[in-house]
C-alpha positions as CSV (number, residue, x, y, z in Angstrom):
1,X,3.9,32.9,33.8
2,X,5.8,34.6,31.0
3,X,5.3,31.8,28.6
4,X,1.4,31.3,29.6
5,X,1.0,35.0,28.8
6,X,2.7,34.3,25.2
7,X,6.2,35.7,25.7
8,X,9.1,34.3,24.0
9,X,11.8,36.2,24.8
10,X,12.7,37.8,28.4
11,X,15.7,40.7,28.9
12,X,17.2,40.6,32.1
13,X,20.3,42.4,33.4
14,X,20.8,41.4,36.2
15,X,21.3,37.4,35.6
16,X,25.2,37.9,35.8
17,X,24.4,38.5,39.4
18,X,22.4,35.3,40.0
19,X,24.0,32.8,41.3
20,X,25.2,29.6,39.2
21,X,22.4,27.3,40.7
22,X,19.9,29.8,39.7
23,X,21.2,30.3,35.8
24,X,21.1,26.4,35.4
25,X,17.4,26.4,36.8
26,X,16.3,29.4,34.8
27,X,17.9,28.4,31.8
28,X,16.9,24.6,32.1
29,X,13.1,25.6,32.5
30,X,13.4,28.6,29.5
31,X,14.9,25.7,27.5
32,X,12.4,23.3,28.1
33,X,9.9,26.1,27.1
34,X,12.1,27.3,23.9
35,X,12.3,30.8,25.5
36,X,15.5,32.7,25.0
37,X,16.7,35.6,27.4
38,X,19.3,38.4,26.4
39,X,21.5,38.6,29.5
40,X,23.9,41.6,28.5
41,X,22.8,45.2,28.2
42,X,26.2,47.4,27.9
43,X,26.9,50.3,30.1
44,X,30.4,50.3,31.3
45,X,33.7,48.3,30.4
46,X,34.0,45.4,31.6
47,X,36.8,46.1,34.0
48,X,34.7,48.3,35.9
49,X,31.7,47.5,35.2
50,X,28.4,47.7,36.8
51,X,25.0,46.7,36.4
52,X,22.4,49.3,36.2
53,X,18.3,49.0,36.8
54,X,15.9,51.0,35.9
55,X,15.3,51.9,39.2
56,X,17.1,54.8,40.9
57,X,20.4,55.4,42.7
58,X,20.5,51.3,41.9
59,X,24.3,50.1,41.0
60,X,26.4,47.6,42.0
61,X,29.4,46.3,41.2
62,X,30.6,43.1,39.0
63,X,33.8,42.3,38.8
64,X,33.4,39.0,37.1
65,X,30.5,40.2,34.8
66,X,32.7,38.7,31.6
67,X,33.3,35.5,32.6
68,X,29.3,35.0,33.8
69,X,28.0,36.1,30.8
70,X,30.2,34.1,28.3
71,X,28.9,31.1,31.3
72,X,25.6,31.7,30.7
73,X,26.2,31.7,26.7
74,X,26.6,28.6,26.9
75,X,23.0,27.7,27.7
76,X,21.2,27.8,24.2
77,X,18.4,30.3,26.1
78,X,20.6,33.0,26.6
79,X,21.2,35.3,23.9
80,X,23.1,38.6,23.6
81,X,21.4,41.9,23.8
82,X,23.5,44.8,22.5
83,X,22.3,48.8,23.0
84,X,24.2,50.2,21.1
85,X,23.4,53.6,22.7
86,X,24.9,52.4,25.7
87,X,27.3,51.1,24.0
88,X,28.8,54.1,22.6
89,X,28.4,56.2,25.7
90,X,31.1,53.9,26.8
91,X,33.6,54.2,24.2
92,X,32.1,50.9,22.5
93,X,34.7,48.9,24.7
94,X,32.4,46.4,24.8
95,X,32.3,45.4,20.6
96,X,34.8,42.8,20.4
97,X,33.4,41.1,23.0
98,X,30.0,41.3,21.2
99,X,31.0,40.3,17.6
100,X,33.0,37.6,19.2
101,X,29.9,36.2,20.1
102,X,27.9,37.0,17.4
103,X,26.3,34.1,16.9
104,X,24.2,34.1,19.9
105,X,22.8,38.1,19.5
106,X,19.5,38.3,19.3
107,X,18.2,41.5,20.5
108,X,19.5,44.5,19.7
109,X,18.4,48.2,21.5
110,X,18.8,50.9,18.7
111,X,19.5,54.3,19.7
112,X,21.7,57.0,19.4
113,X,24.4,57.6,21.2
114,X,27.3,60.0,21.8
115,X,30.8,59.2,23.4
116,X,31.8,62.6,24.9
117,X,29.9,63.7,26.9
118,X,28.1,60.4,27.0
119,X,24.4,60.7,26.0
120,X,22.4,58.1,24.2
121,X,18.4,57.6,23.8
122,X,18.4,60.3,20.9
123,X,17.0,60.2,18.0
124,X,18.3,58.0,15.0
125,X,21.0,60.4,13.2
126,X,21.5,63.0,16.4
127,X,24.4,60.9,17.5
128,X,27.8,59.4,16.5
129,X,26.8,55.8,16.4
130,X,27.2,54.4,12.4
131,X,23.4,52.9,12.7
132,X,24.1,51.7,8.7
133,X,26.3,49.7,9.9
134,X,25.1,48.4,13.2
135,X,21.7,47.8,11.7
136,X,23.4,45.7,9.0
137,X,24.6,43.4,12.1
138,X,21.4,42.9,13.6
139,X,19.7,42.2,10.0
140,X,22.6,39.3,9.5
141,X,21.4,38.5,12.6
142,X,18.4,38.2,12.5
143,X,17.8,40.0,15.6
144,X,14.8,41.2,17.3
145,X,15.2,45.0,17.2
146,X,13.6,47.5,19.9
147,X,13.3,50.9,19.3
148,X,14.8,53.1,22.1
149,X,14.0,56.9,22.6
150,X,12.7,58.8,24.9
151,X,10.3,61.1,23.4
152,X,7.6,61.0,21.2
153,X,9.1,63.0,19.1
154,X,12.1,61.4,18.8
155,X,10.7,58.2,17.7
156,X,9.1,60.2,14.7
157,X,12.3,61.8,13.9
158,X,14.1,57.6,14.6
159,X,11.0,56.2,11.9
160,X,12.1,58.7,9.2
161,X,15.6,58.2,9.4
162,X,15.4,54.7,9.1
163,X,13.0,55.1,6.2
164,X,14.9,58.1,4.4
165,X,18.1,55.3,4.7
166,X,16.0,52.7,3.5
167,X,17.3,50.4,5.9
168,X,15.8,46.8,6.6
């Protein structure tokens, strides 16, 4: 359906949940279609982590998040999304993991962020986060790029940061 409709790429957090069978039939039938799917959105490190919806009061706990993520790596349809707003809000545990496996991330959620309190979705420059540098990653990685506020405003005030930094 995706793929009829013209998508390419998918996002979806919860595919460390699936079971095995249904990564090696999702990932064999992206494959065939040449559709890639970023599996990992951060929000908590990975020894207690949980994944999050959009939905909510929806959480539940993963304890071997980790080792089905680097799993599904291995499928050349899964990619690596990394927010780094989310990121941040939890103390960027998270990076090694990422850069270890830099090669397959592809998608990149670019917000603000700040560590204490946590808070991220702000504007480009209202946060912590060194966006020179985690921009720089995503342009040597070619990486699709989503801008993530959650105001109108915001997004202006995101737009003329990166602009006024002259950032690619």
């Amino acid at each position: 359906f995706f793929y009829d409709c013209g998508f390419r790429a998918l996002e979806d957090n919860d595919m460390a949940r699936r079971s095995v069978e249904d990564q090696k039939i999702i990932a064999k039938e992206m494959e065939r279609l040449g559709m890639e799917m970023g599996v990992y959105t951060s929000y908590a490190p990975f020894n207690d982590l949980w994944m999050t919806g959009n939905r909510a009061n929806y959480k539940q706990k993963v304890p071997d998040k980790k080792e089905a993520i680097e799993r599904m790596l291995e499928s050349d349809c899964f990619v690596l999304t990394w927010d780094i707003g989310h990121s941040k809000t939890t103390g960027e545990v998270d990076v090694p993991f990422i850069l270890a496996h830099k090669n397959k991330l592809k998608h990149f959620h670019i917000h603000d962020g700040k560590e204490n309190p946590p808070k991220n979705h702000l504007a480009l420059g209202d946060g912590e986060i060194d966006l020179v540098e985690r921009i720089k990653v995503a342009s040597e990685c070619n990486a699709r790029c989503v801008l993530e506020t959650k105001t109108i405003e915001a997004l202006k005030k995101s737009v003329e940061w990166i602009g006024n930094k002259n950032v690619d």
